[in-house]
VEXDREN-2710 file (C-alpha; in Angstrom, 1 decimal):
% VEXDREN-2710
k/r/px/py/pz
1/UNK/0.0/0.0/0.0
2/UNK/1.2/3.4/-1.0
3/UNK/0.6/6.7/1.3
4/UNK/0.2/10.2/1.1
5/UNK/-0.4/13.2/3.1
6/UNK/-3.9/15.2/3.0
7/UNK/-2.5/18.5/1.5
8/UNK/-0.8/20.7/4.4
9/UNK/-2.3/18.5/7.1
10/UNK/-0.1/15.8/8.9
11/UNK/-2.3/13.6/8.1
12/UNK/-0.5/10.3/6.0
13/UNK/-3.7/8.6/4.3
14/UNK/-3.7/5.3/2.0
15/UNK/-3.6/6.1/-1.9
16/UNK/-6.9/3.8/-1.4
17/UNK/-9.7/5.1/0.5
18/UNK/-12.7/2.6/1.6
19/UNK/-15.9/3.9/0.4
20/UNK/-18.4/2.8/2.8
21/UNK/-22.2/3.8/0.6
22/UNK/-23.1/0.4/0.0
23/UNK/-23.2/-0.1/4.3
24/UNK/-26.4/-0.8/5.6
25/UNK/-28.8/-1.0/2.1
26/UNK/-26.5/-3.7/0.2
27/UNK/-24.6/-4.5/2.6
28/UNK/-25.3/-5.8/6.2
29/UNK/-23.7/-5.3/9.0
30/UNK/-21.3/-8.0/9.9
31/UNK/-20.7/-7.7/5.6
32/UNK/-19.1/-4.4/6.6
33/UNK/-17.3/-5.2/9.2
34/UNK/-15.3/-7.9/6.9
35/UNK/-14.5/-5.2/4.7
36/UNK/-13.4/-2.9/7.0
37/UNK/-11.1/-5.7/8.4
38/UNK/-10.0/-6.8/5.0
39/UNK/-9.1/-3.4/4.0
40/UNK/-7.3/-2.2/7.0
41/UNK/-5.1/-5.5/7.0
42/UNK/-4.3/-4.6/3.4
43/UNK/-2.6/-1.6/4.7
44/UNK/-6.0/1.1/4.0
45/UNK/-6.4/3.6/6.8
46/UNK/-8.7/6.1/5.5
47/UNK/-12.6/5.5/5.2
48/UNK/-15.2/7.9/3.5
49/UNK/-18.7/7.8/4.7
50/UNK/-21.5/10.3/4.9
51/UNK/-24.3/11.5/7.4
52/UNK/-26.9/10.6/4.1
53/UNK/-25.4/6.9/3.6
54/UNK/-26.3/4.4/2.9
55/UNK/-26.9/4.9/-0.9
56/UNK/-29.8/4.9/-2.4
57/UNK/-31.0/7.3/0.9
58/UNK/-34.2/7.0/2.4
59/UNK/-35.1/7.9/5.4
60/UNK/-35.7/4.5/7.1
61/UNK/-31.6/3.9/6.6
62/UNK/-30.7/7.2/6.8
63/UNK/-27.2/7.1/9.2
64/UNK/-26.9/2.8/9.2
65/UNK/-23.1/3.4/7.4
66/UNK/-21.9/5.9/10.2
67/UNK/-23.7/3.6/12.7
68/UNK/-21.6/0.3/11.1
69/UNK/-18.4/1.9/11.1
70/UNK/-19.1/2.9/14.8
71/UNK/-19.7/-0.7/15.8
72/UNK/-16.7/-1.7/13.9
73/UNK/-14.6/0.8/15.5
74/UNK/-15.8/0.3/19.1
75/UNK/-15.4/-3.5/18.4
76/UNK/-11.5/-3.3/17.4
77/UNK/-10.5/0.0/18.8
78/UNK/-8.6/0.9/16.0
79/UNK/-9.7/4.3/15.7
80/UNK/-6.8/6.4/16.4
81/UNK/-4.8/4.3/13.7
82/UNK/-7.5/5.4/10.6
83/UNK/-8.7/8.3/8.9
84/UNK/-12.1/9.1/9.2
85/UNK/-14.1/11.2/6.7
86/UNK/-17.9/12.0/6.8
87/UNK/-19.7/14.7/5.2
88/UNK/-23.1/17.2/6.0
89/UNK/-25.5/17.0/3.3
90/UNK/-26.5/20.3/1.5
91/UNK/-29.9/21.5/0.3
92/UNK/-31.2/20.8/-3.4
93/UNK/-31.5/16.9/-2.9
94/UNK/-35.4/16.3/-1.9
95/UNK/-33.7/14.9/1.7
96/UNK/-36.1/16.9/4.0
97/UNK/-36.2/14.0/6.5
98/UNK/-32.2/14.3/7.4
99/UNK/-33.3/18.1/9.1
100/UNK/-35.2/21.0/8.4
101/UNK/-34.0/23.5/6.9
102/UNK/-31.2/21.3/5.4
103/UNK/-28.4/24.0/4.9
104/UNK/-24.9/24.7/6.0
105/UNK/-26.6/27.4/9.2
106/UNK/-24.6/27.1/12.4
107/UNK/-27.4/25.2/14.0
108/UNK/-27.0/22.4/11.5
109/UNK/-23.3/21.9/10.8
110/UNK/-23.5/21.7/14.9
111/UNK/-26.9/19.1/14.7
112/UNK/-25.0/17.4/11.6
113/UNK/-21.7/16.8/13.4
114/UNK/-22.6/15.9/17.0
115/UNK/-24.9/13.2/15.0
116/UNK/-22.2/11.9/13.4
117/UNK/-19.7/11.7/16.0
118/UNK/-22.4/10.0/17.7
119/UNK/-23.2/7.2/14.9
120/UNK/-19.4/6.9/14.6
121/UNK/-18.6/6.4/18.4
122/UNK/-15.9/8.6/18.3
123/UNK/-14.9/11.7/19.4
124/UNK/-13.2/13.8/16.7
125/UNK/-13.7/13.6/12.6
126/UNK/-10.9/14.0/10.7
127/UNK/-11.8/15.5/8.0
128/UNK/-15.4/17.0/7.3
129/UNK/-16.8/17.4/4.4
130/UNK/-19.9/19.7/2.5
131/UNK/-21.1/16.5/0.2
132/UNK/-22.4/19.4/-2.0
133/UNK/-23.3/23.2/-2.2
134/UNK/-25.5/25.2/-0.8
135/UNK/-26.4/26.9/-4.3
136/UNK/-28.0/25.6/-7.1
137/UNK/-25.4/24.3/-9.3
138/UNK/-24.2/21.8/-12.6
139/UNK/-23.7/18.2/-10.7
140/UNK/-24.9/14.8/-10.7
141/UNK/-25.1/14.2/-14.7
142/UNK/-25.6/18.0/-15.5
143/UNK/-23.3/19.5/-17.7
144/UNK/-23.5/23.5/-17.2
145/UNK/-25.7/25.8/-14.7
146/UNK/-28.7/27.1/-17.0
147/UNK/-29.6/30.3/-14.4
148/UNK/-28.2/32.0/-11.2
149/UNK/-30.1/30.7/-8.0
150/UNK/-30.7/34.1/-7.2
151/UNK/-32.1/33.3/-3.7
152/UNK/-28.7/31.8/-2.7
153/UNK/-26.5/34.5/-0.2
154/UNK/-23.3/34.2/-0.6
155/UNK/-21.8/32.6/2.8
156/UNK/-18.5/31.5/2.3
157/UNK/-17.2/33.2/5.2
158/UNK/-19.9/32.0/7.7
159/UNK/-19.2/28.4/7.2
160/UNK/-15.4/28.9/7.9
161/UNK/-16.2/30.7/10.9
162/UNK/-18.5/27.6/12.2
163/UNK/-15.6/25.3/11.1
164/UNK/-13.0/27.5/12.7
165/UNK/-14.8/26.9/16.2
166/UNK/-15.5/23.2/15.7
167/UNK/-11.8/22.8/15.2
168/UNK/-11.0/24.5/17.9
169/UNK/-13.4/22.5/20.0
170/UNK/-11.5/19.2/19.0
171/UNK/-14.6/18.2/17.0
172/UNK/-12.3/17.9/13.4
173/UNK/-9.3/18.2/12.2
174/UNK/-9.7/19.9/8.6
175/UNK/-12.5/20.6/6.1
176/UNK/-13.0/19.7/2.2
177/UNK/-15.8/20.2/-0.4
178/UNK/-17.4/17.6/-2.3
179/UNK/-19.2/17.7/-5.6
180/UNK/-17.7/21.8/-6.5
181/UNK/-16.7/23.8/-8.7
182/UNK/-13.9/26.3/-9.1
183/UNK/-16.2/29.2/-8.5
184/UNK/-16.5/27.7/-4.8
185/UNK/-13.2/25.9/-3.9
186/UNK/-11.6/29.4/-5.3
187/UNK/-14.0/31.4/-2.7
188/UNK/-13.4/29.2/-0.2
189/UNK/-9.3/29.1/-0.4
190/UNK/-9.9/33.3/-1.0
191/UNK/-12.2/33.6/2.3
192/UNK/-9.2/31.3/4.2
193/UNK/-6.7/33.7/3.1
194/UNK/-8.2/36.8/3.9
195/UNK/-9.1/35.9/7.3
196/UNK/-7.2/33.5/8.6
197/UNK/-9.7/30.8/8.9
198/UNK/-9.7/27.1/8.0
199/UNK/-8.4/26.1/4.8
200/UNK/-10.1/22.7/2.5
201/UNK/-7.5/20.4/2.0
202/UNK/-9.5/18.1/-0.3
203/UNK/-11.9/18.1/-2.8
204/UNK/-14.2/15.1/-3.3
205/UNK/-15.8/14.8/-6.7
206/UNK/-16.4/12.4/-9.4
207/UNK/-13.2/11.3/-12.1
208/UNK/-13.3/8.4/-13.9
209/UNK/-12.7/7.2/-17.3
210/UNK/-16.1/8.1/-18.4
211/UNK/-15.9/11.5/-16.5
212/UNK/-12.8/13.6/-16.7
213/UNK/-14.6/16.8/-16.2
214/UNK/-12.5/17.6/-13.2
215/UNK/-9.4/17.8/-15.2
216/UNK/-11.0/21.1/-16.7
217/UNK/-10.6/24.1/-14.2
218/UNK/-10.5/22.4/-11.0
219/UNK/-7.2/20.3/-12.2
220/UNK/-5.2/23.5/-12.1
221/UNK/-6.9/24.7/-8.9
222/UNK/-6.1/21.8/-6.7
223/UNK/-2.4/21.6/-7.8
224/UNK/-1.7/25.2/-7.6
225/UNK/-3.4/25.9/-4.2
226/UNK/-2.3/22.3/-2.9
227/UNK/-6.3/21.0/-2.5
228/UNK/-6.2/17.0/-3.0
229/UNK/-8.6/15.0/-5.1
230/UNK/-10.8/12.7/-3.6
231/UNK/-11.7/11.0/-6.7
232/UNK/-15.0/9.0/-6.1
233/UNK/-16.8/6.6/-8.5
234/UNK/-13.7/5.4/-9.8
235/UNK/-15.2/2.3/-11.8
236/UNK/-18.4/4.3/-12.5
237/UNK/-21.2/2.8/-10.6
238/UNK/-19.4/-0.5/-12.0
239/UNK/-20.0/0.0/-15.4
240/UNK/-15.9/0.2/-15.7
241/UNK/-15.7/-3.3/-14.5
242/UNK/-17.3/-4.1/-17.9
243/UNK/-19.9/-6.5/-16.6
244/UNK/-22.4/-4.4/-18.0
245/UNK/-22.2/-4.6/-21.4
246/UNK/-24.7/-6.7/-22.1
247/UNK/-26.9/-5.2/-20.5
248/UNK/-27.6/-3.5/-16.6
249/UNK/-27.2/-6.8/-14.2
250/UNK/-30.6/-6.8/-12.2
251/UNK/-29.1/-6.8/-8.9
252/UNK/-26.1/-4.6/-9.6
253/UNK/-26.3/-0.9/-8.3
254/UNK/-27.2/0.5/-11.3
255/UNK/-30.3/-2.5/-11.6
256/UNK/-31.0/-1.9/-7.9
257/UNK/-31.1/2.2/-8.3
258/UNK/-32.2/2.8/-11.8
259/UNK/-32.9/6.2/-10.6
260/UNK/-28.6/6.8/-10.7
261/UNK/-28.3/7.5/-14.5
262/UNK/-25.5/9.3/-14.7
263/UNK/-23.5/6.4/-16.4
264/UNK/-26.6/4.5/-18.4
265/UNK/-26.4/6.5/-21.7
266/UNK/-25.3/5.3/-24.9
267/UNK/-22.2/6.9/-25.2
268/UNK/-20.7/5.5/-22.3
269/UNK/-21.5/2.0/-23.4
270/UNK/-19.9/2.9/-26.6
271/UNK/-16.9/4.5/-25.0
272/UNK/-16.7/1.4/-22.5
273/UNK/-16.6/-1.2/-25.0
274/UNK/-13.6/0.5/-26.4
275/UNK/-11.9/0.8/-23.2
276/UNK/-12.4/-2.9/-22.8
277/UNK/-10.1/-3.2/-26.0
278/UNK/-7.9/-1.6/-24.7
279/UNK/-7.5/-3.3/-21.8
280/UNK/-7.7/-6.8/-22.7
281/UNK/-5.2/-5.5/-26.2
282/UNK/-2.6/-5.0/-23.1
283/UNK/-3.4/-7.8/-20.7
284/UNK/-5.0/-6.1/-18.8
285/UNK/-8.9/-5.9/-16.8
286/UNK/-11.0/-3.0/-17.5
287/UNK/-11.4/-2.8/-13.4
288/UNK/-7.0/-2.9/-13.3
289/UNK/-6.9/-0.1/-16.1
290/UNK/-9.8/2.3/-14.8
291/UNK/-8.1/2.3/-11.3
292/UNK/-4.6/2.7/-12.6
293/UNK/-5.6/5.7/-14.7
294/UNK/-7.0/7.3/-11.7
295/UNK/-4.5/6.8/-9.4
296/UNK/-1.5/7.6/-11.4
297/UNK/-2.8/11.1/-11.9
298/UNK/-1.0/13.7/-10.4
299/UNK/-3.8/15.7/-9.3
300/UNK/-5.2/12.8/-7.0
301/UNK/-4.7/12.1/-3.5
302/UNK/-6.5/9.1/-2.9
303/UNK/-9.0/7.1/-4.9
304/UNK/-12.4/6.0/-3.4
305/UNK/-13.4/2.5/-4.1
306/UNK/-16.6/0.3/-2.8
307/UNK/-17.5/-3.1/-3.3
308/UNK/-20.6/-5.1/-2.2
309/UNK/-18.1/-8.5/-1.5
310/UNK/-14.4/-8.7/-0.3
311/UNK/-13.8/-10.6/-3.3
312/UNK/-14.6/-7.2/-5.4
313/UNK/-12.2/-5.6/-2.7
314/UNK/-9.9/-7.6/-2.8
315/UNK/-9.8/-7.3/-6.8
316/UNK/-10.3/-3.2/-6.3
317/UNK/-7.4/-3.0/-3.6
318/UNK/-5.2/-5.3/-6.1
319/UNK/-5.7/-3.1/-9.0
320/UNK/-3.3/-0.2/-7.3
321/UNK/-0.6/-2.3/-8.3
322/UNK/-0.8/-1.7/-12.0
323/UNK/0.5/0.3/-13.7
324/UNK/-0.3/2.2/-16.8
325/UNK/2.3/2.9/-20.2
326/UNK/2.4/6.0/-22.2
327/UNK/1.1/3.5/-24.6
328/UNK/-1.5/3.0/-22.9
329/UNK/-2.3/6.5/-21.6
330/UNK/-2.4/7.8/-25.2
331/UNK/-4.7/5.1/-26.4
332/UNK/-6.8/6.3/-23.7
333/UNK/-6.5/9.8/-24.3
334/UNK/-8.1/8.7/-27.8
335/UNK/-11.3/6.8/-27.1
336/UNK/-11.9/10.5/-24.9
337/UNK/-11.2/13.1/-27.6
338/UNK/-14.1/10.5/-29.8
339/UNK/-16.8/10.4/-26.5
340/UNK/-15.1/13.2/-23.8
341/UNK/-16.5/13.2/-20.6
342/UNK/-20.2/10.8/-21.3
343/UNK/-21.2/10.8/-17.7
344/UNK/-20.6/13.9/-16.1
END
């Protein structure tokens, strides 16, 4: 296992980060706890979860993942030897049932983060995380912003103040953003600067094969101003492990969540089946080539990967081994200039 350190933290993370999402919907209980353990002995030591998981959310599982992980931790007391990531979900999602009103107000980044230090059974988080905006904005499979939300007020320099006084309570380490844009990580870093308050070290958003978007903008922004990618949905929902090609496996995520269609268009079938060439052409697995591309990016910290069994851990974990030619890279490079970017 290769490690790195969270940008100008002193925290040494994994190059692999255990995404948790499938805990407590796919996934029961004692099946997370052998990943945890599987993952940990392979040398992992950071795990991403969220206040929202598992995925897909509804309210009847709303906090199980956090509430796994707790019981896992409490059970081996390895807590102080791991990374810990959560997040606070934003507004905009249709989620009413996680609080009301569901925004980034003092009263429910508090609410938000005593809850999950309370699922977790742990004291401090080390790095907390806005899963998305407040505003109204181009994400989850849209490509541009079609109108201002007027109604938005700018607060950039509230939420770093709220942040500043939970990490001076002990109650996190460091911040990071998840699912933004450079308009916001720039306001954020600019807002740090100017007043001395906490600065995001990461940046969690999608990058995969089949969505390179944040190589546009945000690329520039994170190596510059030292903010790490997080890069989540590595494998894209699994459609990069190739086994949908024939068609979406009924009791797959995408066949279990049909409502997740970022990744079930025709262009990234199209643009899949010629990564699979290109894979198997250099004896290689689509899953081995869509992780190596990620991680050997220079822009990325750590790469989030998930799996419903060990055994597609244990595959997902192996893949970080590979590594990826210039050959192989510009053959890549190719199949994106034909279909850039199909599930953004």
């Amino acid at each position: 296992m290769k490690y790195t350190f969270l940008p100008n933290t002193d925290l040494k993370v994994s190059k692999v980060c255990l995404g948790t999402m499938t805990f407590g919907e796919q996934n029961s209980e004692s099946d997370a706890h052998a990943q945890l353990d599987y993952a940990v002995d392979s040398g992992v030591n950071f795990i991403d979860t969220a206040e929202m998981y598992p995925i897909a959310a509804r309210e009847a599982t709303l906090g199980n993942t956090e509430r796994y992980i707790g019981t896992w931790l409490k059970k081996t007391g390895k807590r102080d030897n791991l990374v810990i990531a959560t997040k606070i979900a934003g507004p905009n999602r249709g989620m009413a049932y996680i609080r009301q009103p569901l925004d980034f107000s003092k009263k429910s980044i508090h609410e938000a983060v005593h809850l999950s230090l309370n699922n977790l059974q742990t004291d401090y988080i080390d790095l907390y995380q806005m899963h998305w905006p407040e505003r109204v904005m181009n994400m989850f499979g849209q490509r541009g912003v079609s109108k201002i939300d007027v109604e938005w007020q700018e607060n950039f320099f509230e939420v770093l103040s709220i942040y500043d006084g939970l990490i001076k309570e002990g109650k996190i380490k460091h911040i990071g953003v998840s699912n933004e844009n450079p308009y916001g990580v720039m306001k954020f870093i600019s807002e740090s600067n100017n007043h001395n308050l906490p600065r995001i070290v990461t940046i969690q958003n999608p990058f995969s094969l089949l969505n390179r978007l944040y190589e546009v903008g945000l690329s520039e922004i994170g190596m510059r101003e030292n903010v790490g990618l997080l890069a989540y949905s590595p494998l894209a929902f699994s459609f990069l492990t190739g086994k949908h090609l024939n068609g979406i496996l009924p009791t797959s995520r995408l066949g279990l969540f049909p409502q997740f269609t970022r990744y079930a268009n025709e262009n990234c079938l199209k643009a899949t089946k010629l990564y699979q060439e290109i894979a198997k052409s250099n004896g290689l697995t689509l899953t081995q080539m869509a992780l190596a591309f990620v991680n050997q990016q220079d822009f990325v910290t750590a790469t989030i990967v998930g799996a419903t069994t060990v055994g597609q851990l244990q595959e997902n974990i192996a893949a970080f081994e590979t590594v990826l030619s210039p050959k192989i890279i510009s053959e890549i490079n190719t199949i994106q200039e034909l279909f850039p970017n199909p599930a953004p």
